[in-house]
Backbone as JSON, one array per atom type, in Angstrom:
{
  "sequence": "XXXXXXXXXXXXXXXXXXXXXXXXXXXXXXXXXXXXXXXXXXXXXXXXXXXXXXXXXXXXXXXXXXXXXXXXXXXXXXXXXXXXXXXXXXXXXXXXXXXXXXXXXXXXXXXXXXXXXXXXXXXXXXXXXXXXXXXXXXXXXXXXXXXXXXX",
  "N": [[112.95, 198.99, 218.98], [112.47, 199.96, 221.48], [109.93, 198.78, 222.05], [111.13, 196.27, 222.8], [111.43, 194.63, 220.73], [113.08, 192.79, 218.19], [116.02, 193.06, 215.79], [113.99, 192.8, 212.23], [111.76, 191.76, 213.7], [108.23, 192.46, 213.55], [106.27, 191.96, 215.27], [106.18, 190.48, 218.38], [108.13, 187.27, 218.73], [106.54, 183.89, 218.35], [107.96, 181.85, 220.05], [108.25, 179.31, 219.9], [110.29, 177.27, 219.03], [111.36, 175.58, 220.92], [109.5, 173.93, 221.06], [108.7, 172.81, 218.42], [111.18, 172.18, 217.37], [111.39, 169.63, 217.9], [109.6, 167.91, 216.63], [110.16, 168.48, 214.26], [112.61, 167.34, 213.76], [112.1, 165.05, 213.76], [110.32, 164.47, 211.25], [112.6, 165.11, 209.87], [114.12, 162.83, 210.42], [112.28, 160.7, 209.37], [112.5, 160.8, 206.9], [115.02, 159.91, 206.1], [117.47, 161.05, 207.1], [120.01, 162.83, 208.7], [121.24, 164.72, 209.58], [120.17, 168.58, 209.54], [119.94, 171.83, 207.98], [120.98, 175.52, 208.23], [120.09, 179.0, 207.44], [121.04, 181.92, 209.11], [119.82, 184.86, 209.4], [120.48, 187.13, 210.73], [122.29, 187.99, 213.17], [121.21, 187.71, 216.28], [119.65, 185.67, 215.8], [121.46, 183.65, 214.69], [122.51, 183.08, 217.39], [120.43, 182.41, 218.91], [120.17, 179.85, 217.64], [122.16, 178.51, 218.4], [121.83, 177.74, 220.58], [120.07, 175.93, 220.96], [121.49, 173.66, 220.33], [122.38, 173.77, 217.54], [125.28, 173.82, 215.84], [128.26, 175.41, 213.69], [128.47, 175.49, 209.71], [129.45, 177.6, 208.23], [130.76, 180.27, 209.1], [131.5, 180.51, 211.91], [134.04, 181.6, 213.15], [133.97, 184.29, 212.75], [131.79, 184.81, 214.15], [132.95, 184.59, 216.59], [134.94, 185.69, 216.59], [133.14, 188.84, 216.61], [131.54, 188.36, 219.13], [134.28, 188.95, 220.76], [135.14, 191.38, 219.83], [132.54, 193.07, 220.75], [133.08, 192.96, 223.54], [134.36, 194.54, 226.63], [137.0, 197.36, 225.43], [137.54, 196.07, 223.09], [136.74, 196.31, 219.49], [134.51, 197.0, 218.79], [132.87, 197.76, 220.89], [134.0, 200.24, 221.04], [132.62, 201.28, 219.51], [129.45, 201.45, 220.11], [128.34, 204.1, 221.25], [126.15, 205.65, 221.75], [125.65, 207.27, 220.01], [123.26, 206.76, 217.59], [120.42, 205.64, 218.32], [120.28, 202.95, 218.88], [122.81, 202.17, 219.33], [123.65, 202.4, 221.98], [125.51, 202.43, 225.18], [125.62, 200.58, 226.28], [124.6, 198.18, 225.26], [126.07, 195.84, 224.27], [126.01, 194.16, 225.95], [123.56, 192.61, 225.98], [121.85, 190.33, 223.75], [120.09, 191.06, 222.09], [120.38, 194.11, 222.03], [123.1, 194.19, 221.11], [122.42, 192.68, 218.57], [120.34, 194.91, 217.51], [122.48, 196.59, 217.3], [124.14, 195.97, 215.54], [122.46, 195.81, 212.84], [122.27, 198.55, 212.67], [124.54, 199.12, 211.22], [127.29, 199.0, 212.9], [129.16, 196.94, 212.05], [130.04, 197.31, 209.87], [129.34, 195.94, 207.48], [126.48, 194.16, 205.77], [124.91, 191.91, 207.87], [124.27, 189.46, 206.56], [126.25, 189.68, 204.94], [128.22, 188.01, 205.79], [127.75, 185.51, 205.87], [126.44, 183.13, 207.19], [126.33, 179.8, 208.05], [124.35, 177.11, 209.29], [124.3, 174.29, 210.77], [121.99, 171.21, 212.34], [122.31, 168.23, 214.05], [120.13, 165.37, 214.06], [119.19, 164.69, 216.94], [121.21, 165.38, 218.45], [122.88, 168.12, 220.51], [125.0, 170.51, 219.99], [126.5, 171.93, 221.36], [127.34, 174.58, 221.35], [128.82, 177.75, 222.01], [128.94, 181.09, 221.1], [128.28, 183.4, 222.02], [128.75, 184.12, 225.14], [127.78, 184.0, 228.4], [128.03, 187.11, 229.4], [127.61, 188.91, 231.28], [128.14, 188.1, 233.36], [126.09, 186.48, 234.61], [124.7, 183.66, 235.72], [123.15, 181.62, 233.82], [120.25, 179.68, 233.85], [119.96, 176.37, 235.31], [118.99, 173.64, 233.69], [116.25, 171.39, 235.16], [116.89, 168.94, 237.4], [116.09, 165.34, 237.29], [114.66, 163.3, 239.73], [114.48, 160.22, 242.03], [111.85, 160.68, 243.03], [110.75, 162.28, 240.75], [110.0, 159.76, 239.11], [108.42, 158.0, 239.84]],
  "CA": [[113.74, 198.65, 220.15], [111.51, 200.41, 222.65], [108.96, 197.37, 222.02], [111.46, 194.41, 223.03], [111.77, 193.42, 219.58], [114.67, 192.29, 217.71], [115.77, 193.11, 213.81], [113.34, 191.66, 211.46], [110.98, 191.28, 213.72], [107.2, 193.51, 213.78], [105.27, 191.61, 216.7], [106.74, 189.47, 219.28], [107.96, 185.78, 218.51], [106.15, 182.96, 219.02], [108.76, 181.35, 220.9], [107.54, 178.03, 219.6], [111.29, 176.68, 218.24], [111.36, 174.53, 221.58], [108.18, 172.81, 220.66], [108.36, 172.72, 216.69], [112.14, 170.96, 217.01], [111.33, 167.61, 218.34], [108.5, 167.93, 215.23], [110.75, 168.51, 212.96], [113.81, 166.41, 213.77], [111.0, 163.41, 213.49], [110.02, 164.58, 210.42], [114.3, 164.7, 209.03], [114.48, 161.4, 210.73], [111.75, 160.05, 208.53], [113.1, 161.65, 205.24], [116.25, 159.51, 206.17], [118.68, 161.8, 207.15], [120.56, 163.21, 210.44], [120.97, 166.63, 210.22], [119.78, 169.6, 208.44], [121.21, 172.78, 207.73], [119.67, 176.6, 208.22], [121.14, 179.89, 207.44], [120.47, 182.76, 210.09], [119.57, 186.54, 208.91], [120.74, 188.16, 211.5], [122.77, 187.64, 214.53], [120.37, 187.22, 217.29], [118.94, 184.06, 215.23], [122.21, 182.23, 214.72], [123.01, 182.49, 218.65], [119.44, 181.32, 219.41], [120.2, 178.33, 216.97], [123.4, 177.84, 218.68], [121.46, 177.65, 222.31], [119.03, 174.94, 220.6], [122.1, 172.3, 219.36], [123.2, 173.69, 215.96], [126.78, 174.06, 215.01], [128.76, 176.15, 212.42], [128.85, 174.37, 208.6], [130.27, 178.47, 207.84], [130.76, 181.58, 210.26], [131.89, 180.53, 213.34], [135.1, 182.02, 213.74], [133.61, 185.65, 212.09], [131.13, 184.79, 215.28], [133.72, 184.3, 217.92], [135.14, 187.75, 216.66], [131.83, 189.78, 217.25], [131.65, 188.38, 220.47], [134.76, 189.36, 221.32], [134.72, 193.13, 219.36], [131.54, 193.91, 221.53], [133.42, 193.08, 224.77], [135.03, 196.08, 226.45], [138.29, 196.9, 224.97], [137.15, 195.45, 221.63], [136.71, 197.36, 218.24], [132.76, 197.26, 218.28], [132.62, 198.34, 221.87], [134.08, 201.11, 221.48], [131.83, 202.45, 218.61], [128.39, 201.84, 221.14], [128.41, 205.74, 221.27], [125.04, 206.53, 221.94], [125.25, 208.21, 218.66], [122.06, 206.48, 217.48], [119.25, 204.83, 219.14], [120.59, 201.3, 218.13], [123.81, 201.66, 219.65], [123.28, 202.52, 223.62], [126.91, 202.27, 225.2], [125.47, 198.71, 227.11], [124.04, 197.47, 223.91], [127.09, 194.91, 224.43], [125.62, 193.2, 227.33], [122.68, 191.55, 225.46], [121.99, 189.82, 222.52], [119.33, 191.96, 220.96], [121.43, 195.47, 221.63], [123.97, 194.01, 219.76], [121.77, 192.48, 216.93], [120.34, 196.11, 216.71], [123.89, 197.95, 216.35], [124.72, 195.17, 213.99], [121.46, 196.04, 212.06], [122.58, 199.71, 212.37], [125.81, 199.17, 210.23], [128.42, 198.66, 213.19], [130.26, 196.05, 211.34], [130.47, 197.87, 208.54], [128.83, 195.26, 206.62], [125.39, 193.29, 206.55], [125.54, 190.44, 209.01], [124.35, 188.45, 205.75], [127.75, 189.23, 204.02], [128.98, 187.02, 206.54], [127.42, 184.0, 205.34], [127.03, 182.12, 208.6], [125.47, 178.65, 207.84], [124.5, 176.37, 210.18], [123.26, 172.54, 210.84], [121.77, 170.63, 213.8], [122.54, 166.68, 213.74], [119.28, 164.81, 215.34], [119.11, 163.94, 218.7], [122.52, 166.19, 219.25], [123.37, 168.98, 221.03], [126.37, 170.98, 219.7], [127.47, 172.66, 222.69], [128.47, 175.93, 220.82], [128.25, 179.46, 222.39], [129.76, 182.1, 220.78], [127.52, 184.83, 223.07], [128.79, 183.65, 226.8], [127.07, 185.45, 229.11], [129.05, 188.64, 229.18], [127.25, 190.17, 232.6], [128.64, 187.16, 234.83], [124.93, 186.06, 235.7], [124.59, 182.19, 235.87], [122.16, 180.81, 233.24], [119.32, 178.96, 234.69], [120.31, 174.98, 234.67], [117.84, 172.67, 233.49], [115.84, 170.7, 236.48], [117.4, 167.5, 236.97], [115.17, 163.9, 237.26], [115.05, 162.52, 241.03], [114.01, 159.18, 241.83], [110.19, 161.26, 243.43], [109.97, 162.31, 239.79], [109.65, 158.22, 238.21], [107.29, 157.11, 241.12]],
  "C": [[112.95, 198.87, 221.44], [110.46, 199.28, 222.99], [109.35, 196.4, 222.65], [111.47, 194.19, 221.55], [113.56, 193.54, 219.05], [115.04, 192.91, 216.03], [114.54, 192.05, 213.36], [111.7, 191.67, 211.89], [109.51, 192.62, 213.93], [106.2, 193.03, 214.81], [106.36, 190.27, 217.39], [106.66, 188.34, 218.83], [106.89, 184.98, 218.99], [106.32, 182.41, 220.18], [108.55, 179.75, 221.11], [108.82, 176.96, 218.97], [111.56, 175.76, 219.31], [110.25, 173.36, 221.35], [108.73, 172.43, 219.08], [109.55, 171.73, 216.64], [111.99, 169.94, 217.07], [110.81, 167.2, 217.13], [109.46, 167.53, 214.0], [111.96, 168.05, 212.42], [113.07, 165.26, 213.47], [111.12, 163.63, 212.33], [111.78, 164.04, 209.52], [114.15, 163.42, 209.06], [113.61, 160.35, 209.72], [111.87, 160.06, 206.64], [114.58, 161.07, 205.0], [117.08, 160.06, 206.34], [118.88, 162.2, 208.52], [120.81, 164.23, 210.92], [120.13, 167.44, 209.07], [120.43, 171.1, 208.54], [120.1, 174.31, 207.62], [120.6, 178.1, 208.02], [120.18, 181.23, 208.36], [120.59, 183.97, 208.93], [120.2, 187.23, 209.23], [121.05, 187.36, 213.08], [121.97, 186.79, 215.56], [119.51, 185.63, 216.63], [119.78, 183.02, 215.2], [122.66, 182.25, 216.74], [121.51, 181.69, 219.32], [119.52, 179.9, 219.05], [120.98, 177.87, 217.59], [122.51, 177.32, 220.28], [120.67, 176.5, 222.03], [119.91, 173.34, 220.1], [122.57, 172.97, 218.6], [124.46, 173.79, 216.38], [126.84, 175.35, 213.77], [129.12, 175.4, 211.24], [130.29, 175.89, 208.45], [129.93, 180.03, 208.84], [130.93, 181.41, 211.54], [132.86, 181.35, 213.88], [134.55, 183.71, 213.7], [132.22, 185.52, 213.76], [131.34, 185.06, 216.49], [134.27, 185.94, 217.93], [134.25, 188.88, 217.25], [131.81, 189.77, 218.72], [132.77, 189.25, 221.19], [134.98, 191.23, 221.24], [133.55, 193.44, 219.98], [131.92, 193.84, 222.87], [134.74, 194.49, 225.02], [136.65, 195.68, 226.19], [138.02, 196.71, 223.47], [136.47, 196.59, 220.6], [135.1, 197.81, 218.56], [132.24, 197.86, 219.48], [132.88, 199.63, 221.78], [133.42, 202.81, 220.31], [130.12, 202.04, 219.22], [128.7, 203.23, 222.14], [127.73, 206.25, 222.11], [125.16, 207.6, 220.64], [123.87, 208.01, 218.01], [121.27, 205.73, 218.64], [119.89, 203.25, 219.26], [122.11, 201.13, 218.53], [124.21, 202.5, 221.33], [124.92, 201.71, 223.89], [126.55, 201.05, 226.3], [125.19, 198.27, 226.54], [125.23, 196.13, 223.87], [126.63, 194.03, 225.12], [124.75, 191.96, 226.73], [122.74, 191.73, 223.61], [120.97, 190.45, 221.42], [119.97, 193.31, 220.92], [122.39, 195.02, 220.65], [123.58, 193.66, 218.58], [121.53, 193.69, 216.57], [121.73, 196.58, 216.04], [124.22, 196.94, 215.51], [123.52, 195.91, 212.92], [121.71, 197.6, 211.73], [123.98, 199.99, 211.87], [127.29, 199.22, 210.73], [129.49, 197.81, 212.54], [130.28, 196.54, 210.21], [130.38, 197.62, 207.38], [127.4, 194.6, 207.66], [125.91, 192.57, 207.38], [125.11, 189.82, 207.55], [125.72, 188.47, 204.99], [128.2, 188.52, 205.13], [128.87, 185.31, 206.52], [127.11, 183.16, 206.12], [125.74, 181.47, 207.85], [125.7, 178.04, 209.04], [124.1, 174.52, 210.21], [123.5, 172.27, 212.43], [121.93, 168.89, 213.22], [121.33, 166.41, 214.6], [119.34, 164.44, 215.74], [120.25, 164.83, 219.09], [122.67, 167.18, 219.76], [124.41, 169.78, 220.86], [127.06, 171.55, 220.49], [128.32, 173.91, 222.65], [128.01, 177.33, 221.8], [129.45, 180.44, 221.81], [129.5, 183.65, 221.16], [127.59, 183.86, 224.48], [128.48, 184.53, 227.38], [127.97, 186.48, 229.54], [128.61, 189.65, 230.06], [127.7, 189.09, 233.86], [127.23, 186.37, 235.61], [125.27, 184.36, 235.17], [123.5, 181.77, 235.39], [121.48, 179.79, 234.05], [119.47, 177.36, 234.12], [118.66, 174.12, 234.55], [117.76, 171.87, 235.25], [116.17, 169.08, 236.15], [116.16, 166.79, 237.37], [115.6, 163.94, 239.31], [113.82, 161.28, 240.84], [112.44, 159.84, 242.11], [109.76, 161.6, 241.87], [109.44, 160.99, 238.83], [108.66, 157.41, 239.04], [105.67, 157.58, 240.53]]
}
């Protein structure tokens, strides 16, 4: 945790899943098909998938819960103790505190007993969030086109 990393991980991502998709939606697209389908490990992977397009095939709603059990008030909030390292009583705020205390047995199960599957359709966008930003800041919008950028 002290590192910046996440469960799972032992050196910093790539951060290469914005590049590699376009790759690899070509690739589906040439294999004849329109979506494909991916199952996350661990928390912090299915909300990155969700920020990239995917959808829920299975675990969405068991998703929407978490979210809301780590907001204050909520069951999972109110076991971010500070009893361990892995569960810091702001660990709610972001999406890797909470993957840790998930990883440290808050839910009381793996996150894989939860089964969450996912799929992306190509070319689509799914428009899911089931981690809304939960500190009130204002995600950074994509830069729109102006006519100075087609000249």
């Amino acid at each position: 945790m002290a590192f910046g990393l996440a469960p799972g991980q032992v050196r910093r991502g790539l951060r290469a899943i914005k590049q590699t998709l376009p790759h690899f939606e070509a690739f589906v697209q040439r294999m004849a098909h329109d979506l494909y389908l991916t199952e996350p490990l661990a928390y912090h992977n299915a909300v990155l998938l969700e920020r990239h397009g995917f959808n829920y095939l299975r675990g969405r709603a068991e998703m929407v819960w978490i979210d809301r059990a780590f907001r204050p008030g909520g069951e999972l909030h109110a076991q971010l103790d500070g009893s361990t390292p892995f569960r810091p009583r702001d660990a709610w705020r972001t999406l890797r505190g909470r993957s840790w205390a998930i990883q440290d047995g808050i839910l009381g199960r793996d996150f894989e007993a939860i089964n969450v599957e996912m799929y992306k359709r190509v070319g689509h966008h799914a428009g899911v969030s089931t981690f809304p930003n939960p500190c009130g800041r204002r995600a950074a919008q994509p830069r729109r086109l102006t006519c100075a950028d087609l000249t």
